[in-house]
N, C-alpha and C positions, 0 to 999 in steps of 0.2 A: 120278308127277312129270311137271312139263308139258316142254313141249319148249321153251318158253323159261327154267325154272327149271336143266334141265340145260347149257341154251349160258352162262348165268350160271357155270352151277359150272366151266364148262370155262374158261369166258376169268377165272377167279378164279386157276382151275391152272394154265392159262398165265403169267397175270402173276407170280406164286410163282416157277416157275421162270425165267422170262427176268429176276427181280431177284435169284434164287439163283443161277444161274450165270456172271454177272461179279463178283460177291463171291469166289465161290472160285474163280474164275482167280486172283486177285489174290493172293487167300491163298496159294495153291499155286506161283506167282512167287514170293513172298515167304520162303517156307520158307527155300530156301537159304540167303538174308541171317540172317536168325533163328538158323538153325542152327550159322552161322560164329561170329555172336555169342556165344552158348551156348556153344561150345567158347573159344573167347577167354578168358570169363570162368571155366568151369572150370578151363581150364589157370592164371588168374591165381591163381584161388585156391587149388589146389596147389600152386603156387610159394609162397603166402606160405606155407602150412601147413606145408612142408619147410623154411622158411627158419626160423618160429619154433620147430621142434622142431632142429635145427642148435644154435640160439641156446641153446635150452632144455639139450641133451646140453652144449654147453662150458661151461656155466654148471656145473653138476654137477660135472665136473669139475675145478673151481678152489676 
């Protein structure tokens, strides 16, 4: 391999990573938001689930 096909390959690997590594900074700041979301929405949807099995037991009962 020549010595200009290798500084090719290098400044190829270079650009790869200095465009991969502000992508997952961002991603990885981001987590935590994502995360809070995620639990939001699970706890929401346990509450409905408890509330129409609540709903569902009085009903039986009557």
């Amino acid at each position: 391999m020549t010595a200009h096909a290798q500084e090719q390959i290098t400044d190829v690997c270079r650009g790869i990573v200095g465009i991969t590594a502000p992508v997952l900074g961002v991603t990885v700041s981001a987590l935590a938001e994502i995360e809070q979301w995620l639990r939001i929405a699970s706890l929401t949807g346990g509450l409905v689930v408890c509330a129409l099995t609540i709903r569902s037991l009085l009903r039986k009962r009557e």
